[in-house]
N, C-alpha and C positions, 0 to 999 in steps of 0.2 A: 464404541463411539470414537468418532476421530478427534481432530485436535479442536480446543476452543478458538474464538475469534480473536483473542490477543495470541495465540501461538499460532494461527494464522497469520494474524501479521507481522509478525517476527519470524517467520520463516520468508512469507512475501520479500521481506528488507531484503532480509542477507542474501534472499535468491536476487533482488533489485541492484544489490553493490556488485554480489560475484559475477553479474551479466548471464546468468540464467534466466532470458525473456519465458522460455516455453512456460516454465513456473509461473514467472511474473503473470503473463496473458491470461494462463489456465486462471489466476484467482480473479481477474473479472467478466464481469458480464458481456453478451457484445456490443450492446451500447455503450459500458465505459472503454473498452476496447477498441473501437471507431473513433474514441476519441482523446486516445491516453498520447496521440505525438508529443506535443508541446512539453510533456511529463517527461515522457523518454529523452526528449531533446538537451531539456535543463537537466536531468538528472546523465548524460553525457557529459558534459558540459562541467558541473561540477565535481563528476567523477569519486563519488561517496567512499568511504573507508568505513562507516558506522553508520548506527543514528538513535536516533533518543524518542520514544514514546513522551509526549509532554502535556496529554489526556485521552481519558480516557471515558466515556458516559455510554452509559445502556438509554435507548429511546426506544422501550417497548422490548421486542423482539431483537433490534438491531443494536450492534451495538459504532459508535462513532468515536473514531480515533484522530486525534490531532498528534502531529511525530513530523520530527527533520533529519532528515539524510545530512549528512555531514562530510564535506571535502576538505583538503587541505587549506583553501581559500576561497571559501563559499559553502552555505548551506541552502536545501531547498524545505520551505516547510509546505507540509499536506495535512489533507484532514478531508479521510475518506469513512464512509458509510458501509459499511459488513454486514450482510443477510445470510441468514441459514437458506441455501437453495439445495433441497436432497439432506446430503448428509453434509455437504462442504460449505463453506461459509466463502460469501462472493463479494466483490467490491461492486456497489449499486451505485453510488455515486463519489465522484473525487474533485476536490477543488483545491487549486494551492490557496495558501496565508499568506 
C-alpha cells in the first residue's frame, strides 16, 4: 500500500514550498487543477518555508485537512478534501480560510 492521506499531504506541502509543481499537480484532480491559479499565485506570493497541519477529520471515506503554508511575512491558510482514487489519494476539492 502506498502512502496514507496525511503523508500525502505532507509530501504535497514540502513538494508546494520546494517548487516541485509536477508533484503538486500530480496530487489533484483536473477539475481542482483548472482551478488551483489563485492558489499558485498566493502561495508565490508568500513564498512558504514550512507549514503546519491545524486539522484534521475523516468524512467517510475522505479525509479533510485544514494547514497553512507559512512565509517570512504572510501565511496562506487551506483546507482541502483527499480521496482514495486507484491507489493514490487526490485532492477533490480546495478552498482557502
Amino acid at each position: 500500500m502506498g502512502l496514507g492521506a496525511r503523508e500525502t499531504l505532507e509530501r504535497h506541502a514540502n513538494a508546494a514550498i520546494s517548487g516541485d509543481m509536477e508533484t503538486v499537480l500530480g496530487d489533484l484532480t483536473p477539475e481542482v487543477a483548472a482551478n488551483i491559479g489563485p492558489v499558485a499565485e498566493a502561495l508565490a506570493t508568500i513564498k512558504p518555508n514550512s507549514f503546519e497541519i491545524m486539522d484534521e477529520a475523516k468524512d467517510g471515506e475522505r479525509y479533510v485537512f485544514s494547514y497553512r503554508y507559512i512565509g517570512s511575512d504572510a501565511d496562506l491558510k487551506l483546507k482541502t478534501t483527499w480521496e482514495l482514487q486507484g491507489d493514490a489519494w487526490k485532492v477533490i476539492a480546495a478552498e482557502p480560510l
